[in-house]
Steps between C-alpha positions, in 0.01 A plus 500: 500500500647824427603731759248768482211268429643296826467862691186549398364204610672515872283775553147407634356845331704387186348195528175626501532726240548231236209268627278818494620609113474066404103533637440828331652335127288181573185376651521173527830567738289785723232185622791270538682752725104642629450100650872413573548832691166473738616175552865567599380886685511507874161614535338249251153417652523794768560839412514354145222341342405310127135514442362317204138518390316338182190666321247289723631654795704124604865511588607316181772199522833615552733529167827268482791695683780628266797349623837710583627323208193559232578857639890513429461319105193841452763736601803375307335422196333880530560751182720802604453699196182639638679677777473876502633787761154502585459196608813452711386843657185380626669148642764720662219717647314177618828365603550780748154517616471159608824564757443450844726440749301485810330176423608163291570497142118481290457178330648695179817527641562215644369305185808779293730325719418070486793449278318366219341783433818733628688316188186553227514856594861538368325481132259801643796669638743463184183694301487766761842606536497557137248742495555893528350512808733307678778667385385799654494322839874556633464877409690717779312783679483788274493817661158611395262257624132549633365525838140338572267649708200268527265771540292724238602854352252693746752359782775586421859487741836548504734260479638330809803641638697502824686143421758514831189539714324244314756276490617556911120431560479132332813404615377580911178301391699205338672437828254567714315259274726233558551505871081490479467228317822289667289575831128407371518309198448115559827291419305257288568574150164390361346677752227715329677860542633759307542839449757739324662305183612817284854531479513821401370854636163596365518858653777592282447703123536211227429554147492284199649550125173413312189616463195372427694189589585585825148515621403130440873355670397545859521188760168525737301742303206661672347549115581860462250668286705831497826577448695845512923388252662815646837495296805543718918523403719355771886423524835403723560191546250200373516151641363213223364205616477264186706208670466288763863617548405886559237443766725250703820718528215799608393260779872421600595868498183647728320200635176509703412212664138459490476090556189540763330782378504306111567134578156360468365704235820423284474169630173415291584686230861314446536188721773607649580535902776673593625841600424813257650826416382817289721794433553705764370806247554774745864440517517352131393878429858615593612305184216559269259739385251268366428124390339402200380144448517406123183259339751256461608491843169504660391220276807299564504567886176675674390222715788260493690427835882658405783292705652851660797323742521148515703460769234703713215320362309877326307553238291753361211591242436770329094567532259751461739672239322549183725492141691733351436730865739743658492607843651813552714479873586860467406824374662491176198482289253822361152534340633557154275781392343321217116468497362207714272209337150441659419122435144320581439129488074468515398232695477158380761612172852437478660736305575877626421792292700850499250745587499856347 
């Protein structure tokens, strides 16, 4: 498998992408993954139900089970000539929106990573990283990009500013976080508990390099109707995150050690137990002025556990960071001047539409 198709598929978003962009091209693979995913989803039959019903009102018989197999010869044999940037936009989109990291993997994701169907995906993924799309995904942080405010043009703000403050402020929390949960969370690592599993600061200013597409790549939407693209200019110095590589030797350099406050939500969403560690980003500001996570890196490692020391047992993941995002750790970066963009997304419709 060749090296960049092998990244891809390490990444659970990755992953997911290419499953999501093989159901959109064909139908008979969407009901193979629709009944192999409820069966393999950790909710199945609870907070996850399949109802059937025939035209007299009867549950019908139940229809023969694709196999995992059936499902891997659909998606190998599949036609890439009928991908488009299009398409591999809206699996990326879906592929972000279907993150979670305070819960276990949907039966999606899990069913992305059985390793028959991890291996028939490398056809998906060979098409993909051939498109233009894709090659746009390890593009650095230019320095005009777009801020979002998720509110309409009759509200407007300014952007968000004091970073230090900001910055001083999540860092008390984060400790005092940890000694909380170290004193009141239950040992038991199945234990149903949770709480904080971001590992980064929401408070700060972030911005984004795309728009419209910027709107639609955001983990745990709350299905923001409005939207306010304020374009911004920043600069100094720019961390990127498109390799495993970068966000490790940022966790050596300024670690946080967050193991109680994050160890059972990460816990379900990895499998792993063990200690964990986020950048410390109020000191990692002293260093940087901002990070920028490229597509590529959030696809190959937003929810994957990252060995950070072996010989001290960390790890990390990187969660809650949407693609192609920079947060700003200090005040290095300026409204630009240009005219803002007022976006609305009606209910019920997926596409946004520039207003005025």
């Amino acid at each position: 498998m060749e090296p960049h198709i092998e990244q891809l598929l390490n990444g659970p978003r990755g992953r997911r992408l290419c499953l999501e962009l093989a159901m959109e091209m064909d139908q008979d693979i969407r009901i193979a993954v629709f009944h192999l995913g409820y069966d393999l989803d950790p909710g199945a039959g609870r907070s996850r139900r399949m109802l059937t019903m025939s035209p007299s009102g009867e549950a019908p018989p139940p229809p023969p089970e694709p196999t995992v197999n059936e499902l891997a010869a659909l998606i190998t044999s599949l036609d890439l000539k009928g991908i488009t940037n299009e398409l591999v936009q809206k699996a990326l989109e879906r592929a972000v929106d279907t993150a979670r990291y305070w819960q276990e993997p949907d039966g999606e994701d899990v069913l992305a990573a059985v390793s028959e169907i991890r291996s028939a995906l490398a056809h998906v993924a060979n098409g993909v990283l051939r498109t233009p799309a894709a090659e746009s995904w390890t593009r650095e942080a230019e320095v005009r990009q777009w801020s979002i405010d998720w509110r309409s043009a009759e509200d407007p703000a300014p952007l968000s500013g004091n970073p230090r403050q900001k910055l001083a402020e999540w860092a008390r929390n984060q400790r005092a976080g940890e000694v909380r949960a170290a004193r009141e969370r239950r040992a038991d690592i199945r234990a149903n508990v949770g709480g904080e599993w971001w590992s980064i600061p929401h408070n700060l200013m972030q911005s984004t390099g795309q728009i419209p597409q910027g709107l639609d790549l955001v983990e745990d939407s709350l299905g923001w109707e409005n939207a306010t693209a304020i374009p911004v200019a920043g600069t100094g110095q720019i961390l990127e995150i498109g390799t495993a590589a970068d966000w490790i030797q940022l966790c050596r350099e300024f670690p946080l050690n967050v193991t109680a406050s994050r160890r059972h939500d990460w816990f379900r969403t990895t499998g792993r137990d063990g200690r964990w560690v986020i950048p410390d980003w109020e000191k990692a500001s002293s260093r940087w002025d901002a990070v920028h996570l490229t597509v590529a890196g959030y696809l190959h490692l937003a929810g994957h556990a990252l060995e950070v020391d072996p010989a001290e047992g960390t790890a990390s993941v990187i969660a809650g960071w949407n693609p192609d995002t920079t947060f700003w750790l200090n005040d290095v970066v300026r409204e630009s001047g240009e005219p803002r963009q007022h976006w609305l997304r009606p209910h019920n419709q997926d596409e946004w539409t520039l207003q005025g």
